[in-house]
N, C-alpha and C positions, 0 to 999 in steps of 0.2 A: 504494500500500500504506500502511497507518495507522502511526502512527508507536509503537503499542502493541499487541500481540497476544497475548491472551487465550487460552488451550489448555486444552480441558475433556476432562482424563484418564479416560480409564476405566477405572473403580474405584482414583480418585484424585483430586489436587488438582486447582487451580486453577492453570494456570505464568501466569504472567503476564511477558511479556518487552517490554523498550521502553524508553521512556521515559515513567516514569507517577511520581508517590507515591501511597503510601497513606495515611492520615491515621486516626484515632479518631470515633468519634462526636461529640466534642466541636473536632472540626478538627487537633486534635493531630500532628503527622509523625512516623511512626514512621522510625528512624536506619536506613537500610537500607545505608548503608557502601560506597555506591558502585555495588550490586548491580544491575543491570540486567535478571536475570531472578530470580523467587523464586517461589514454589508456597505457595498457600493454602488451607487447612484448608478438609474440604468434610464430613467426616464429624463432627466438634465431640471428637474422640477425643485431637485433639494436646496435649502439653505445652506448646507453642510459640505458642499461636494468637494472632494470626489465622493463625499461619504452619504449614507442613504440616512435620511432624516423619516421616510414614511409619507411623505409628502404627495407621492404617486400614486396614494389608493384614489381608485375609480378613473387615474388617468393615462394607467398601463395595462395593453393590454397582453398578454404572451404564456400561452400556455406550454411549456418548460419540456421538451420530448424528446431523448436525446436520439440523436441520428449521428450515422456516420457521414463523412468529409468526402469528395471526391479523390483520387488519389493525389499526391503531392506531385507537380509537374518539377518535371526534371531541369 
C-alpha cells in the first residue's frame, strides 16, 4: 500500500491522507501543523484554497468512479 492516499469525493474535495507536503507553485510548503490528512479545493469556491473549506455543497457536481487511463503515449 502507498505510503499517501488520495480520495476523490463525490461532489467534493480532494482528502489526501499520508504522508505527503504540499508546496506552491513557486516550491513554497504550505504549514500544515502536523496534519496528516487534509481535503483540497476541487470546485475553486473555497475561502481557504488550495484547501476545501465545504463551501461546494450543492455547487459540485461529480460522482467519484474510478476508471482506468488510456495507455501512457510513448
Amino acid at each position: 500500500m502507498a505510503s499517501t492516499k488520495i480520495t476523490v469525493n463525490a461532489n467534493g474535495s480532494l482528502k489526501i491522507d499520508g504522508d505527503f507536503e504540499i508546496v506552491d507553485s513557486k516550491g513554497n510548503i504550505y504549514g500544515l501543523q502536523g496534519r496528516t490528512v487534509v481535503g483540497l479545493c476541487r470546485c475553486g469556491l473555497s475561502n481557504n484554497k488550495p484547501f476545501c473549506d465545504g463551501s461546494h455543497r450543492g455547487h459540485l457536481e461529480h460522482e467519484a468512479i474510478a476508471f482506468d487511463l488510456p495507455p501512457k503515449k510513448a
